[in-house]
C-alpha positions in Angstrom: -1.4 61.8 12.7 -1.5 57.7 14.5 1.9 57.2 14.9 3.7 55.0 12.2 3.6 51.8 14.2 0.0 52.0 15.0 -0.3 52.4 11.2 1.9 49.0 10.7 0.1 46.9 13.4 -3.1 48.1 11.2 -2.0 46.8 7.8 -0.8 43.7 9.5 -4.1 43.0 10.5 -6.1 44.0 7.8 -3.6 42.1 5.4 -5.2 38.3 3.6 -2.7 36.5 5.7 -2.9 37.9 8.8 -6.9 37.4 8.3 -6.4 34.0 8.0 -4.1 33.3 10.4 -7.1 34.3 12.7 -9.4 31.3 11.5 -9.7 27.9 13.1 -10.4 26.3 9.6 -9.0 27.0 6.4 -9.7 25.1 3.0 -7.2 24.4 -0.1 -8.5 24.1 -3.4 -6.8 24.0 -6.7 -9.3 25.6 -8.2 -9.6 28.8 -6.0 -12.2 27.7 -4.5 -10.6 28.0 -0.9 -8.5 30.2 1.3 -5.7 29.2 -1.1 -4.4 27.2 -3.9 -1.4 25.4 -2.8 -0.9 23.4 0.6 2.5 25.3 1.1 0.7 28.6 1.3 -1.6 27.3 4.0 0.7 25.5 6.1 2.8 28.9 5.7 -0.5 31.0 7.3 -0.2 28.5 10.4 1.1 31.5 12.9 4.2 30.5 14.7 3.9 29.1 18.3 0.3 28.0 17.0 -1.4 26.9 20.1 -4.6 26.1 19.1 -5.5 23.4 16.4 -6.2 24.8 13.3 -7.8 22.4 10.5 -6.7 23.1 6.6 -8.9 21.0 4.8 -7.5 20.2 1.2 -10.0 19.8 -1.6 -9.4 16.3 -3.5 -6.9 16.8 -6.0 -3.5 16.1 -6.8 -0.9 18.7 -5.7 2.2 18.6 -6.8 4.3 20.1 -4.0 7.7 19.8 -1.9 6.1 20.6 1.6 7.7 22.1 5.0 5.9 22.1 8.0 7.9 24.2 10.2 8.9 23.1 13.8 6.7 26.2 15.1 3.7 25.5 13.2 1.9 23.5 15.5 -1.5 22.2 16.2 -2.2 21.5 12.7 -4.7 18.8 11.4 -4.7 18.5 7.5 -8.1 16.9 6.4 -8.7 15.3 2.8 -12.3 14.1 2.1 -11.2 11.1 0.6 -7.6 9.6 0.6 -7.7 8.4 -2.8 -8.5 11.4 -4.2 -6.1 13.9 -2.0 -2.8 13.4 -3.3 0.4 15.5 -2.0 3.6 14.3 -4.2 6.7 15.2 -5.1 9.5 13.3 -7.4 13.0 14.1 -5.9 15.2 11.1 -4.7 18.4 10.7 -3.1 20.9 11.2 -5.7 19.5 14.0 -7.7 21.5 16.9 -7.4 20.9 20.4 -5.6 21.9 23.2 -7.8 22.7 25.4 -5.5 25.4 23.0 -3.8 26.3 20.6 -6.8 25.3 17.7 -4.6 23.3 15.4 -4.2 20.0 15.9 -2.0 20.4 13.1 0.0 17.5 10.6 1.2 16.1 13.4 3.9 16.0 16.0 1.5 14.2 13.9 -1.0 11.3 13.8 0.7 8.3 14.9 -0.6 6.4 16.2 2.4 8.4 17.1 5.6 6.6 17.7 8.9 9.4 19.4 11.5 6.3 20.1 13.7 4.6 19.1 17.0 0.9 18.0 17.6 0.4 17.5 13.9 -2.6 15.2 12.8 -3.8 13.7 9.2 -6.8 12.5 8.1 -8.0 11.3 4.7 -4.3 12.1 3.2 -2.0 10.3 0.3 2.0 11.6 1.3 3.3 10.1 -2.1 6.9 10.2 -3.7 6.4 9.4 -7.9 9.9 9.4 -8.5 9.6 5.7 -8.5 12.4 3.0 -8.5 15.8 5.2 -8.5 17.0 4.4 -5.2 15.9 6.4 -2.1 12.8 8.7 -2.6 11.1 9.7 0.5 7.4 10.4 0.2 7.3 11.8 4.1 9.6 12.5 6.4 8.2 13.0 10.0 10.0 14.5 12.7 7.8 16.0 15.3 6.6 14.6 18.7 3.1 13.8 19.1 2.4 13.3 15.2 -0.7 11.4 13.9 -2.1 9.7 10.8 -5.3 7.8 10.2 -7.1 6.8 7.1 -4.0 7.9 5.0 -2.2 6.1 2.2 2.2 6.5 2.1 3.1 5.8 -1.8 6.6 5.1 -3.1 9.5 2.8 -3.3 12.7 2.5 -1.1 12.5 4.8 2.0 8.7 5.6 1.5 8.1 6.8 5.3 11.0 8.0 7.4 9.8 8.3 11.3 13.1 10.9 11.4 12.6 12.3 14.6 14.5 11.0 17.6 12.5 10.2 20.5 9.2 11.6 18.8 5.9 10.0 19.1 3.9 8.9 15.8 0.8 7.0 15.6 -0.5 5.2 11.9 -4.4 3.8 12.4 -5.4 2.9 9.6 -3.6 3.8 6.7 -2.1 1.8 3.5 1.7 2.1 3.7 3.8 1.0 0.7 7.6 0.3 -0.6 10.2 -1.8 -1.3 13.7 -1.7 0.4 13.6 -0.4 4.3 10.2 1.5 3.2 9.5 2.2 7.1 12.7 3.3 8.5 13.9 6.1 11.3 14.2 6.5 14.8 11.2 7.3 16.3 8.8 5.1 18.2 5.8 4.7 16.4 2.5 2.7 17.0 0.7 1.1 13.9 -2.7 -0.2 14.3 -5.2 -1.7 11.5 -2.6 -1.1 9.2 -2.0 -2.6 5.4 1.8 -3.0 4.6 2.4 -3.5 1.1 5.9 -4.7 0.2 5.8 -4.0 -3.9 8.9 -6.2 -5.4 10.8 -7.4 -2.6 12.9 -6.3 0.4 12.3 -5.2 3.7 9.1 -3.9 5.7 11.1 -1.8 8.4 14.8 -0.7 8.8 14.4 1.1 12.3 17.0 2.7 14.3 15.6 2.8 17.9 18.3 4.8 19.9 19.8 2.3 22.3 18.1 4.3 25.1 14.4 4.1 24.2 12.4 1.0 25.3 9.6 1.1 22.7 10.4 1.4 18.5 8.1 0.4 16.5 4.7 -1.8 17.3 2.6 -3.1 14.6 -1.0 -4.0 16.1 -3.1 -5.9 14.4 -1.6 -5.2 11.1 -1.7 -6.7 7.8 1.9 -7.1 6.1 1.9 -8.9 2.6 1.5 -7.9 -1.2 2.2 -9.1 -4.6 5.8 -9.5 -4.6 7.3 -13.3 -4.7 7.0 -15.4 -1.8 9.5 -15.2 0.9 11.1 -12.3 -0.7 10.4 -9.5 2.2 12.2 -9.6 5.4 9.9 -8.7 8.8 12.7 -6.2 9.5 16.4 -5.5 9.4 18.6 -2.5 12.3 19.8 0.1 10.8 21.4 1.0 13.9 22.1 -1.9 16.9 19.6 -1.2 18.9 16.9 -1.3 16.5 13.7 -2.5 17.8 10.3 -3.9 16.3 7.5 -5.8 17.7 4.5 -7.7 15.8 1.4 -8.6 17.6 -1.6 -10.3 16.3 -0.7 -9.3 13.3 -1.6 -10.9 9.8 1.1 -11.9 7.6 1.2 -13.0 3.6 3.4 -14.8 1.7 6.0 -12.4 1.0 7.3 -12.9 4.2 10.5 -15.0 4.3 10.4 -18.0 6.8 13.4 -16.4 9.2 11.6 -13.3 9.3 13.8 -11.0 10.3 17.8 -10.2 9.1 20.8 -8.3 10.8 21.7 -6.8 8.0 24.9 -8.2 7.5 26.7 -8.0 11.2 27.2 -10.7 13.6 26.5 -8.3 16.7 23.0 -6.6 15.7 21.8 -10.2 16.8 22.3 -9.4 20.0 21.9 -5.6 20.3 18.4 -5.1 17.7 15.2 -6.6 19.9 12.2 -8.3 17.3 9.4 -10.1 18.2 6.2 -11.3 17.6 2.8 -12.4 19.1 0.7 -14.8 17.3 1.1 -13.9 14.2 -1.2 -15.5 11.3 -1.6 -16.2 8.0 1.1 -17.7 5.3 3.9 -15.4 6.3 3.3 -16.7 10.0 6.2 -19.5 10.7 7.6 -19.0 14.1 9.3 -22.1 14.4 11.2 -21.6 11.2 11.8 -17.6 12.5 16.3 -16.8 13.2 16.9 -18.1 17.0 17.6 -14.3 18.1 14.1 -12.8 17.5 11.6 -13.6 20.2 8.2 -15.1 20.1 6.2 -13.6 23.1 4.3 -15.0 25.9 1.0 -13.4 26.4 1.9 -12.1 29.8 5.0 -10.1 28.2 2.5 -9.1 25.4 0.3 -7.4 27.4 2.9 -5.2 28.3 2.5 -3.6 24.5 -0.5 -1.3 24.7 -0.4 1.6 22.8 -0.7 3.8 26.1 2.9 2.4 27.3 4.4 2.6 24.1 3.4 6.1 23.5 4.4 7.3 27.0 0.8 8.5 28.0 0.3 10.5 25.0 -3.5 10.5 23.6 -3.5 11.7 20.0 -6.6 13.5 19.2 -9.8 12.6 17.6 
């Protein structure tokens, strides 16, 4: 008789999940269609210490899902086929309350989709929160170093994307990113190229909080920030913590964008701790003579300094 854990390591392998844990690609479908039905159950076949990338491609629908990523899950590259049509959402917001603690959830654990892991990469993707207008409702929360995004759309309201993780590197290219009040917000730096920033009813585009020992937060490149709301009623940016810092270059403003541009939300001394700045900027929201005296208006020579190399410390997200 084959000893007991021979007989173990056996069923292990032979079991569905251990099968797909072996696969390089595996496919969500609501329908059945795939390797699985939800997107939890697939990010929850990712093997821990994953050091391969591993592709789960979702099948356009909507899934209505509160999502974990964990931090050992990594090399994961969730795929949509169309971002319009693959839709992961969730409606918790900050002050609903947890059951099992009696209070409230609080803005990170409102988030709809949160990604704890490292070399994670999304294509084709909508990270949406539907709780709509009710204060802060997070539609993804990303905490991971080397995390990237193209072609994918961030829906909600206040606190739509949180760039949580301290020190991390994210990269947006172009995706459609939405909100209201601080609706970009965290501490991580983060490049965003040939993106559209869509500030819904007024407020403010970013709220980072750059630690005070990181040189790069956030760089928009080539970006177009604007919407619908009434003109001048959006604010470039306002710190969250001192040392917040966000930088603008040839970027495409609208409207909505309030002649001073930026704020200091509220205390004297963020004007000289929180670094903003721009590079000509266009378009109606563009006024840098009428921008507050502490932001900065860059030269092309300290421009050039802003390449997405630098600001991501060497890292090369993949194709």
């Amino acid at each position: 008789m084959r000893p007991f854990s021979t007989l173990l390591a056996g069923l292990l392998l032979a079991s569905p999940l251990a099968c797909h844990a072996q696969k390089s690609r595996l496919v969500v479908a609501a329908d059945g269609s795939g390797d699985f039905r939800t997107v939890q159950a697939a990010f929850d076949a990712v093997p821990d210490g994953n050091a391969t990338w591993l592709t789960i491609v979702v099948k356009p629908g909507t899934y209505k899902e509160k999502l974990t990523l964990t931090k050992g899950k990594t090399h994961v590259r969730l795929v949509g086929e169309d971002a319009a049509r693959t839709i992961l959402t969730f409606d918790d917001f900050n002050q609903r309350i947890d059951p099992a603690t009696g209070k409230n959830i609080g803005t990170t654990g409102s988030a709809s989709t949160h990604l704890y892991a490292d070399d994670f990469a999304a294509d084709n993707i909508t990270f949406a929160n539907s709780a709509g207008p009710v204060g802060q409702a997070v539609a993804c929360w990303v905490s991971g170093d080397r995390n990237s995004f193209r072609h994918c759309r961030f829906l909600g309201c206040q606190d739509t994307l949180y760039t949580y993780g301290y020190g991390s590197r994210q990269l947006y290219e172009d995706c459609y990113i939405e909100g209201t009040v601080d609706f970009i917000f965290g501490s991580s730096t983060a490049w965003f190229e040939n993106c559209q920033v869509v500030g819904k009813t007024g407020g403010f585009f970013t709220a980072a909080s750059t630690p005070d020992t990181t040189r790069y937060g956030y760089v928009f490149y080539r970006c177009r920030l604007g919407g619908e709301a009434p003109a001048g009623s959006f604010a470039l940016g306002r710190p969250w913590r001192p040392y917040a810092k966000t930088v603008l270059l040839d970027c495409q403003l609208g409207a909505v964008v309030r002649p001073g541009g930026w704020d200091e939300w509220g205390k004297e001394t963020n004007k000289q701790t929180a670094y903003y700045a721009e590079y000509q900027s266009t378009g109606p929201g563009a006024a840098p003579g009428a921008r507050v005296p502490w932001s900065h208006q860059l030269t092309k020579a300290e421009a050039t300094a802003y390449t997405r190399a630098a600001v991501l410390r060497g890292w090369q997200p993949p194709k």
